[in-house]
Backbone bond lengths (Angstrom), bond angles and torsions (degrees), N, CA, C in turn:
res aa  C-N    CA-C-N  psi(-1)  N-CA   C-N-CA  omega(-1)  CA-C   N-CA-C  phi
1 X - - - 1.455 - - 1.526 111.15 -
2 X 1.217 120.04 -42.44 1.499 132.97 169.05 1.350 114.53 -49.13
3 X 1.018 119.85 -41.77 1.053 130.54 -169.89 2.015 124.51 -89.42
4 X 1.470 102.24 -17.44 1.100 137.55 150.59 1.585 117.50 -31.85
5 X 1.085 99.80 -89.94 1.382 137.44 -167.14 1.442 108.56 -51.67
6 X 1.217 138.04 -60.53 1.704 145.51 156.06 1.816 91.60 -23.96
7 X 1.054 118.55 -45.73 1.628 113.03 -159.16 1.476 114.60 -83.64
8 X 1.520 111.74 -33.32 1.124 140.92 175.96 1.806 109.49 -66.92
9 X 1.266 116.89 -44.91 1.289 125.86 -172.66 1.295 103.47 -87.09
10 X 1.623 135.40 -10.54 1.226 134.89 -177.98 1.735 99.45 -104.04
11 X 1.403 103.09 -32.49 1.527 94.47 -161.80 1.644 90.38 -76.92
12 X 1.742 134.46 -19.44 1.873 127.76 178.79 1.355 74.40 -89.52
13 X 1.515 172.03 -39.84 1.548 115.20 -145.12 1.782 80.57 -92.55
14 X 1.323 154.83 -37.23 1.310 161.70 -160.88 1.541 86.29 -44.28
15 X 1.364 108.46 -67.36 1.762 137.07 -154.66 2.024 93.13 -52.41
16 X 1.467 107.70 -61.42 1.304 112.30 -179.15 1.487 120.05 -52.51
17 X 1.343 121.06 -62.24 1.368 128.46 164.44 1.523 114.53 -25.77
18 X 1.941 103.12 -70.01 1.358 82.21 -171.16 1.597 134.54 -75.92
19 X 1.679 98.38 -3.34 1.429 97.69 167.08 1.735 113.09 -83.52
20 X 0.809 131.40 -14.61 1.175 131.85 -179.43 1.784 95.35 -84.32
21 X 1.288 155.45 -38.90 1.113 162.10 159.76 1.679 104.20 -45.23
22 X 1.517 116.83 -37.44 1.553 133.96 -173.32 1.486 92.72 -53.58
23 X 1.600 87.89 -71.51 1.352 101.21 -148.71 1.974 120.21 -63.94
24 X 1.412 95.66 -29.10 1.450 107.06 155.58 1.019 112.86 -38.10
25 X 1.729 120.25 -78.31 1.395 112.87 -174.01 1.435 140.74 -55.01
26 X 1.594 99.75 -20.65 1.162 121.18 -179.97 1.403 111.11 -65.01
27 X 1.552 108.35 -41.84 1.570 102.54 -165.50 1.832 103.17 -102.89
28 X 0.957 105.50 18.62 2.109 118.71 157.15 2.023 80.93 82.65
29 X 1.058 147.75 49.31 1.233 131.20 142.43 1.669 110.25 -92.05
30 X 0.838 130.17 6.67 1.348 120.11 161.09 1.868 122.77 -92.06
31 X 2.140 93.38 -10.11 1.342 80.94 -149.82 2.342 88.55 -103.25
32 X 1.134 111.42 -135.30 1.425 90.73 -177.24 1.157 126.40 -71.18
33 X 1.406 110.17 -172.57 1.344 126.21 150.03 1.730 109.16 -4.92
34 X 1.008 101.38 -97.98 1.501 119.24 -167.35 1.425 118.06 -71.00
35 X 1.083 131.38 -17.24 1.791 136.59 141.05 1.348 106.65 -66.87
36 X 0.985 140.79 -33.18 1.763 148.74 154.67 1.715 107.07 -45.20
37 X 1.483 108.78 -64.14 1.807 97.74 -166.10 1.832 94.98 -89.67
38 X 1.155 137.62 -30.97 1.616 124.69 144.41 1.485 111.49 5.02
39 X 2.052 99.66 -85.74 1.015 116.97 -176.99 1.789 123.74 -51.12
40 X 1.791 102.82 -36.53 1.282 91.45 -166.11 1.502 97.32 -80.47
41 X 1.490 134.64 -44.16 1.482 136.61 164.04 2.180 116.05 -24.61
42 X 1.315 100.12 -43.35 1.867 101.61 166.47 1.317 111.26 -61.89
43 X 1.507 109.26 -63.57 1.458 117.72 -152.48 1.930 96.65 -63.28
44 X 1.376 112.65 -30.70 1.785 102.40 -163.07 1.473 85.53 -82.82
45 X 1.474 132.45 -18.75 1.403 105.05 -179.57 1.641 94.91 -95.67
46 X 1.495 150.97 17.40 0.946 141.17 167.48 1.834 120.00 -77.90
47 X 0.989 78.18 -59.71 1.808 122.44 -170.77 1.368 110.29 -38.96
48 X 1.452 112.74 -67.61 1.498 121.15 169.88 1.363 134.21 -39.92
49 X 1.352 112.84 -50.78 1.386 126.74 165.99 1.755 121.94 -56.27
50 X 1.269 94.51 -52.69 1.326 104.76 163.41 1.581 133.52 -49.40
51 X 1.505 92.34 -51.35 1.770 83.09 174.32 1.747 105.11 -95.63
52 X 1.446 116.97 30.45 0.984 94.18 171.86 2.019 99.93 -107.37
53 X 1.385 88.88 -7.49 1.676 103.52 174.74 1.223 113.16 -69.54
54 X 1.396 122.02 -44.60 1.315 117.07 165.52 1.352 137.64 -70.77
55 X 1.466 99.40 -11.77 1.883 103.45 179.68 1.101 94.25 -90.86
56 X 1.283 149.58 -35.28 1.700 138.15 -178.31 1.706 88.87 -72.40
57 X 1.080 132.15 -67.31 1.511 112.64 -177.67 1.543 117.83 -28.49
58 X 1.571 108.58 -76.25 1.620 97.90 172.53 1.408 136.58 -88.93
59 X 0.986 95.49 22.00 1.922 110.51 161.57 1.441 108.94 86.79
60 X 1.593 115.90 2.90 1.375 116.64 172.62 1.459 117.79 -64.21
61 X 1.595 125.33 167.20 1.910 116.24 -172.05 1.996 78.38 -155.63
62 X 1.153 95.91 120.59 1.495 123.92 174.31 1.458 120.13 -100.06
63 X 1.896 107.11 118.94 1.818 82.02 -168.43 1.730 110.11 -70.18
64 X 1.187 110.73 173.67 1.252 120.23 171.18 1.674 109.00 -37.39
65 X 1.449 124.12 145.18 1.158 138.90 163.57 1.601 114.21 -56.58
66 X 1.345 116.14 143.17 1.346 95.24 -171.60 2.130 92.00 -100.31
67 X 1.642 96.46 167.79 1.699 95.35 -176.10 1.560 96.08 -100.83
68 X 1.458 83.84 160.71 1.776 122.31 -160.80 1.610 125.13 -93.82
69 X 1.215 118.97 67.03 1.425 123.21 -137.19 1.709 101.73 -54.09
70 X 1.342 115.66 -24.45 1.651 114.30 172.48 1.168 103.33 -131.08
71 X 1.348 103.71 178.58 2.171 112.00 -138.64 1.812 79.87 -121.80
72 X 1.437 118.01 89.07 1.703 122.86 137.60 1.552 113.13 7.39
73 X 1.426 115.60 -54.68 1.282 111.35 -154.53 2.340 89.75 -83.79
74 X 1.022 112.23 -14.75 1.354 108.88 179.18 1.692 105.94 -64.99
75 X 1.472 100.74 -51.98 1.926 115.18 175.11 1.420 125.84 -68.92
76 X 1.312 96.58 3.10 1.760 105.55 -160.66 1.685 104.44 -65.37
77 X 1.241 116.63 102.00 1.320 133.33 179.63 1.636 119.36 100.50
78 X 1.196 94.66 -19.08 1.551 101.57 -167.01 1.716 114.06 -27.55
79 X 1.503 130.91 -40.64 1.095 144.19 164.67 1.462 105.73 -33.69
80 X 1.328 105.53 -62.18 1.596 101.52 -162.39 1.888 103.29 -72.60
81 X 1.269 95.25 -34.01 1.578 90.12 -169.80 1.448 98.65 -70.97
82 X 1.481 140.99 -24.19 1.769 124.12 167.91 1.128 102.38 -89.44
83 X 1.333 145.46 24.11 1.247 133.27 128.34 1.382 134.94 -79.74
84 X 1.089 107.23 -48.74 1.563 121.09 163.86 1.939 117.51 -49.91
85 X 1.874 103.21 -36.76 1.362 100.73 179.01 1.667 99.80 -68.89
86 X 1.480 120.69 -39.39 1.659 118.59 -160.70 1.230 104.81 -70.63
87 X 1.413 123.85 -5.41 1.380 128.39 164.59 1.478 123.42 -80.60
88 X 0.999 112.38 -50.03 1.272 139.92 175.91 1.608 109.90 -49.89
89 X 1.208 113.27 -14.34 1.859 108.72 -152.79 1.761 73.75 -158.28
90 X 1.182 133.47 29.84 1.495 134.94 -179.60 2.030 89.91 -105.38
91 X 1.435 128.90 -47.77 0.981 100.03 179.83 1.534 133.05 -79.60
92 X 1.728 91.44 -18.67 1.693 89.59 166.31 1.467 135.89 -73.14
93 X 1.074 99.53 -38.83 1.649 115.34 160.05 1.309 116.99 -52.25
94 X 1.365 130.20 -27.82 1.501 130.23 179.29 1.277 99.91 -90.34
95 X 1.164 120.69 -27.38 1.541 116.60 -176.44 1.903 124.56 -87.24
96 X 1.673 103.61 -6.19 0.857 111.22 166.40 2.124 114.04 -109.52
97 X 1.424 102.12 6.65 1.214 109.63 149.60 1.225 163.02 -95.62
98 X 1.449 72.68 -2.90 1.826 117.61 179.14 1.501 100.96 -75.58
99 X 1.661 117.02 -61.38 1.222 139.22 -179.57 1.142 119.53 -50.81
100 X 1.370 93.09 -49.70 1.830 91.16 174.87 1.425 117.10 -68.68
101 X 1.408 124.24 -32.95 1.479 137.80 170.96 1.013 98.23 -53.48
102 X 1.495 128.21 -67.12 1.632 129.74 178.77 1.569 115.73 -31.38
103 X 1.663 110.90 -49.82 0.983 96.84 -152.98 1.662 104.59 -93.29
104 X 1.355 117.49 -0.64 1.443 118.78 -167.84 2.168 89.50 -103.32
105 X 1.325 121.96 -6.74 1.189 86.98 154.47 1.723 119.80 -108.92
106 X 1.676 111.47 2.85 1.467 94.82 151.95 1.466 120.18 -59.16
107 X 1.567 121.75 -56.73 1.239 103.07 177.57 1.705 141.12 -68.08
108 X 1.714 106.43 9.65 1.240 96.08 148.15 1.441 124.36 -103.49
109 X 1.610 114.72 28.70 1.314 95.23 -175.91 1.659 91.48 -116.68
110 X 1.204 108.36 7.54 1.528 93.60 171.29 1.252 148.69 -112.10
């Protein structure tokens, strides 16, 4: 029975993941930009209603949401895309730092 159970608890967190991985793909957040704010445009009109279905069910009262002075779907990735550019322009920039290093210890050696 001990021995069970380790297998059992790996084979539901396995089970969860990959449905949670499913359902991502399913609803286009894995896929671009614009299958991304799609998704996020459904889910904010999903979401609300819903947990407001469940707090009258269990008697919970949520204060109001607070508002969002800029629209998510404008930033949507922005992180990854200035990372990806500082990469992108990471070997030229090193290569013109090299040069300049180069050239500021020729001129102290002369």
């Amino acid at each position: 029975m001990t021995k069970v159970l380790p297998v059992v608890k790996l084979a539901t967190k396995v089970a969860v993941a990959g449905g949670a991985v499913y359902v991502a793909y399913d609803s286009g957040l894995l896929g671009g930009g614009e299958e991304g704010a799609v998704a996020l445009s459904k889910a904010t009109a999903a979401i609300p209603p819903a947990v407001n279905e469940w707090a009258k069910y269990f008697g919970f009262e949520f204060p109001a949401a607070p508002k969002v002075e800029f629209s998510p779907v404008d930033a949507w990735n922005s992180g990854v895309k200035k990372s990806i550019h500082a990469l992108s322009v990471a070997p030229t920039v090193l290569c013109d730092y090299t040069s300049q290093g180069l050239q500021y210890l020729k001129d102290l050696t002369k």
